[in-house]
C-alpha positions in Angstrom: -162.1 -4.3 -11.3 -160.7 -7.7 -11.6 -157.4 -7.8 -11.6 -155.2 -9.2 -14.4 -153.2 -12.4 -15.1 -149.7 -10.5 -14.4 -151.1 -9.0 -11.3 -151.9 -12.7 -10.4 -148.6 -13.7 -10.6 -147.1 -11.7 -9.5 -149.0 -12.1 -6.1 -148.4 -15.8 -5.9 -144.6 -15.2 -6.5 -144.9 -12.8 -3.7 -146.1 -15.5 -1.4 -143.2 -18.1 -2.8 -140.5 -15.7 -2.2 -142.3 -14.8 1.4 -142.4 -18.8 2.6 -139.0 -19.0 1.4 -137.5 -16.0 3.4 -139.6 -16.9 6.5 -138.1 -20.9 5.9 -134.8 -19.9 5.3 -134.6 -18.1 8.4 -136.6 -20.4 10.5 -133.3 -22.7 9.5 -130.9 -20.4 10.2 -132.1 -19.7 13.2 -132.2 -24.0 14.3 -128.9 -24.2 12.9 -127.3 -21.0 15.3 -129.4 -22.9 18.2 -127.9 -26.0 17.3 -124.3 -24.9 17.3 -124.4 -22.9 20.2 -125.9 -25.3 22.2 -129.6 -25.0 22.7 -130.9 -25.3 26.2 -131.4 -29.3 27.1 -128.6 -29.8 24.3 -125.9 -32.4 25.2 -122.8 -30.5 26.2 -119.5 -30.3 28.0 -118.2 -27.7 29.7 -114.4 -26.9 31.1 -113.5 -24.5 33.5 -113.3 -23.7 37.2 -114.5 -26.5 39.7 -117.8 -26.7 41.6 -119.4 -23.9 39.4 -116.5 -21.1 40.6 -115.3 -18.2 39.1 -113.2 -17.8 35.7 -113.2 -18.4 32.5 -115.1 -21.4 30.6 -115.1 -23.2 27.5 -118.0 -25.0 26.3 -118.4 -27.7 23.6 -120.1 -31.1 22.4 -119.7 -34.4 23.8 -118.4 -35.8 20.5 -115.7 -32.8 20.7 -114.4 -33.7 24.5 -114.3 -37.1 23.5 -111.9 -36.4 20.9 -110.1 -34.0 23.4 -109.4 -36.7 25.8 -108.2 -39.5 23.3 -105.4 -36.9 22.1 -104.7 -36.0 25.8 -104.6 -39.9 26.7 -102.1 -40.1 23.7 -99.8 -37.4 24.7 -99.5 -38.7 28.5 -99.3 -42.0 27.3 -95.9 -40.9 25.4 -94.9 -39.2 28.3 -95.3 -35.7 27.2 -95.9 -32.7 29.3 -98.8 -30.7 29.6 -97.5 -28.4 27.2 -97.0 -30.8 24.1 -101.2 -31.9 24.7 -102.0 -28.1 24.8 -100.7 -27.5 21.3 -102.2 -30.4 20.0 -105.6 -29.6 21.3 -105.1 -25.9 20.1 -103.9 -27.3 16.7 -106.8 -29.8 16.3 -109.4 -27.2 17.4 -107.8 -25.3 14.5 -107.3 -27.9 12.1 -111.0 -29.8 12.1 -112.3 -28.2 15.5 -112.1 -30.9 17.3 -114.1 -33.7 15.0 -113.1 -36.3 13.4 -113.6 -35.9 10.0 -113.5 -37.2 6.3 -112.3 -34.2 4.1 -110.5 -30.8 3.9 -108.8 -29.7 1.8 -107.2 -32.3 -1.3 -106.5 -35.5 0.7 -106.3 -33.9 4.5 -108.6 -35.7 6.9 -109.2 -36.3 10.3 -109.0 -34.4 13.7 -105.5 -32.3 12.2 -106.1 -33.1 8.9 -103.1 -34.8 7.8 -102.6 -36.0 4.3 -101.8 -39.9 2.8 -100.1 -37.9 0.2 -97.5 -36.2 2.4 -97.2 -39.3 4.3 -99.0 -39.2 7.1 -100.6 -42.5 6.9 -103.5 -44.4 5.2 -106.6 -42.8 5.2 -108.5 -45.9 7.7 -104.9 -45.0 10.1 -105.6 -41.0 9.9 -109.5 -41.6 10.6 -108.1 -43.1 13.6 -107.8 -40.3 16.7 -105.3 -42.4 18.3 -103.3 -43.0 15.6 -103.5 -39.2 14.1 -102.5 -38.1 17.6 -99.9 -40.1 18.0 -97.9 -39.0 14.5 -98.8 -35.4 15.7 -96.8 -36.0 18.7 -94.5 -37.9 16.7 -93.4 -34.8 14.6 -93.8 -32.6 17.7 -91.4 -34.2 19.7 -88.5 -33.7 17.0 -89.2 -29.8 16.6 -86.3 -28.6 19.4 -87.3 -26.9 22.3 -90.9 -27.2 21.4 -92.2 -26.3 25.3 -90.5 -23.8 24.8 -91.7 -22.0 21.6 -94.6 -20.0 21.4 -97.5 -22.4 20.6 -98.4 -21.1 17.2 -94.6 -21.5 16.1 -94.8 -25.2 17.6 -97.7 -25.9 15.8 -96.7 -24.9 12.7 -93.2 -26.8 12.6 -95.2 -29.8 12.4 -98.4 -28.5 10.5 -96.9 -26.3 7.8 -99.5 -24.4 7.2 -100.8 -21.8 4.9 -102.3 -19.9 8.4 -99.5 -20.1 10.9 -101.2 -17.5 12.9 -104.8 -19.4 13.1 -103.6 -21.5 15.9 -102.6 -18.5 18.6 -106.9 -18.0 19.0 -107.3 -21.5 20.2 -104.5 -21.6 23.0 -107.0 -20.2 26.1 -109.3 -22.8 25.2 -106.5 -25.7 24.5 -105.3 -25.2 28.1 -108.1 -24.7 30.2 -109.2 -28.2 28.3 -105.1 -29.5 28.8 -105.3 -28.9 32.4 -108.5 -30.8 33.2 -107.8 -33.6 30.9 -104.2 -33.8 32.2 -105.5 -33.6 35.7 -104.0 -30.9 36.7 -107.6 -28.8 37.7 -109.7 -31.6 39.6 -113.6 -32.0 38.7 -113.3 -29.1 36.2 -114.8 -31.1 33.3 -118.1 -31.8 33.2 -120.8 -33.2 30.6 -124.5 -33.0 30.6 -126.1 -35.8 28.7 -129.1 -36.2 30.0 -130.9 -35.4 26.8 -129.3 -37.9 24.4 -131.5 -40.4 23.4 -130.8 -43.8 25.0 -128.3 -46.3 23.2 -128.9 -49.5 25.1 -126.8 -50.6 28.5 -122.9 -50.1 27.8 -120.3 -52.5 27.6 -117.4 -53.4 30.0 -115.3 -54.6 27.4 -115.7 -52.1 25.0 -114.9 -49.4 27.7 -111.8 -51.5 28.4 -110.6 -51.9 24.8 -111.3 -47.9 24.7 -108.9 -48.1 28.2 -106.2 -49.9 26.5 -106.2 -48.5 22.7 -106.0 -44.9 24.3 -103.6 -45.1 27.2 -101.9 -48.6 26.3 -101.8 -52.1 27.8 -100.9 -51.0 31.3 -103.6 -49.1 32.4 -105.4 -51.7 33.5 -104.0 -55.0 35.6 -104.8 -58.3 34.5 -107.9 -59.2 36.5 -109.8 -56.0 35.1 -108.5 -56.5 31.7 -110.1 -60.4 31.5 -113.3 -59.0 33.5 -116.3 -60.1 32.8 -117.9 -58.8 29.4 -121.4 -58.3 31.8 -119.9 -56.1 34.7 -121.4 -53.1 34.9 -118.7 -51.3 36.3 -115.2 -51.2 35.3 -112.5 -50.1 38.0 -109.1 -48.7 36.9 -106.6 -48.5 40.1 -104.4 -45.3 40.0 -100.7 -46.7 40.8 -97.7 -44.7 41.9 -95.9 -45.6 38.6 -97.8 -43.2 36.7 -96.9 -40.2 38.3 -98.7 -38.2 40.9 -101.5 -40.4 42.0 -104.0 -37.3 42.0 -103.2 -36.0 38.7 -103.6 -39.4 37.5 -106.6 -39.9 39.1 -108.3 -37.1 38.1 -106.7 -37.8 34.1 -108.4 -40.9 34.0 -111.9 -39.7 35.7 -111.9 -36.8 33.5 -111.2 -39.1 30.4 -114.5 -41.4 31.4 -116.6 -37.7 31.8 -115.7 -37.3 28.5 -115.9 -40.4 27.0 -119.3 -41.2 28.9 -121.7 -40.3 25.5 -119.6 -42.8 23.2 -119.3 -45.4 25.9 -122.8 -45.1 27.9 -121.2 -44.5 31.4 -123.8 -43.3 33.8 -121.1 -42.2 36.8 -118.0 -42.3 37.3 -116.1 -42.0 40.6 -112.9 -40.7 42.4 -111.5 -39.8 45.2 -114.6 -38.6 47.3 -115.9 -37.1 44.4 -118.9 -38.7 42.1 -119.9 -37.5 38.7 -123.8 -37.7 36.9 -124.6 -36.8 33.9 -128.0 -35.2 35.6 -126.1 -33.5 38.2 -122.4 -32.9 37.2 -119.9 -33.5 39.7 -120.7 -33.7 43.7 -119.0 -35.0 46.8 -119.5 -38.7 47.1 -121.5 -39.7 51.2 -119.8 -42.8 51.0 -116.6 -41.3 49.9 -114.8 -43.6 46.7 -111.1 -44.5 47.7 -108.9 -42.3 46.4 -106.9 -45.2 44.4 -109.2 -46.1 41.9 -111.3 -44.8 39.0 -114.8 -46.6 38.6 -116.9 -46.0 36.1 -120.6 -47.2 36.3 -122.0 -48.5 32.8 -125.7 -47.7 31.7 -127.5 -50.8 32.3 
């Protein structure tokens, strides 16, 4: 019996609605790959040195690189560990960690502060070092801030409709404060290996990164007027910016995680040597233990 012009259709919207299901979850399923981080993805990872025991946090290169700029900030002010721990929990919060161009009304960038409460102009707020810097500003007039719990902290200079929201992100804020204050040596590493290439990098734009994150000083005046060919730029750790170590390791841990943006292949420090293929490993030759270098892709 041939079947009927309904019965037709109704087949062939059968096999629409069936594509569509099977599509829609094909997506789904990318998009979960995607964010957790699919194996061969580009990623970052904090936590306990030379693979040990403990707890971990794992996220994109895009999001350590925006970790380190509002550590650099922070240090750079001569804030302690704590203040850079509640901004990283805060932005993790706030924009998790990306840089971006909405929220909600006007708010915009890594901790989404508004032009119309006078946080800035939106080009200034799009900024990371700027938007860190008038986090810290605010931060550092809330009394007794180190002292506070960090979702109180956060919320003196956030005021926002969560005040609680910030509490979950504290764990992950200070594994990532004490690597990126140097504090936990070769404890953040980033795989890259997958990225597709971006051409050889550039000294000076690794130095203008340098200077725009941790200020004019950070470098002396031979590396600063380098040559714009180099392919490696050298950033001595001196005894004027606190323990030499920490320092060390704040600035070595800041090129891990600006590698991506910057196209560094390896960076180097104090006997230790870091790959994007191999994460970090003792160095045969053993770099001196008062500089940073960092080796540009070529």
């Amino acid at each position: 019996m041939p079947r009927t012009a309904s019965a037709s259709r109704r087949s062939r919207l059968f096999r629409v609605v069936a594509a569509f299901t099977v599509l829609v979850a094909l997506a789904g399923y990318l998009a979960v790959q995607y964010l957790s981080g699919y194996k061969g993805a580009p990623r970052c990872t904090v936590g306990p040195a030379d693979g040990g025991e403990g707890r971990t946090y794992e996220l994109s290169p895009d999001q350590a690189a925006n970790a380190a700029t509002i550590s650099a900030v922070g240090l750079t002010r001569g804030l302690p560990e704590r203040a850079v721990t509640i901004a990283l929990a805060t932005a993790l919060q706030e924009s998790a960690l990306r840089n971006i161009d909405h929220g909600d009304r006007d708010s915009l960038g890594l901790f989404q502060q508004r032009p119309s409460q006078g946080w800035g102009k939106p080009e200034q707020i799009m900024d990371p070092v700027y938007s860190a810097g008038k986090f810290y500003e605010h931060l550092a007039e809330v009394p007794g801030y180190s002292r506070l719990p960090l979702t109180v902290a956060a919320q003196r200079v956030q005021k926002s409709g969560f005040p609680q929201a910030y509490a979950k992100h504290e764990p992950d804020a200070t594994l990532l404060s004490a690597a990126l204050t140097g504090r936990a040596p070769a404890s953040l590493t980033c795989s890259l290996s997958t990225r597709p290439a971006a051409g050889p990098g550039d000294a000076a734009e690794v130095r203008a990164d340098l200077v725009h994150a941790f200020g004019k000083g950070v470098l002396p005046a031979t590396e600063s007027a380098g040559a714009a060919a180099a392919s490696t730029v050298s950033v001595p750790v001196r005894a004027g910016d606190g323990p030499a170590s920490r320092r060390g390791w704040e600035l070595a841990h800041w090129a891990v995680a600006r590698a991506g943006a910057l196209r560094i292949d390896e960076v180097s420090y104090d006997g230790r040597i870091w790959t994007s293929d191999t994460g970090w490993r003792t160095e045969r030759s053993g770099s001196a233990a008062g500089t940073v270098r960092m080796r540009l892709a070529q």
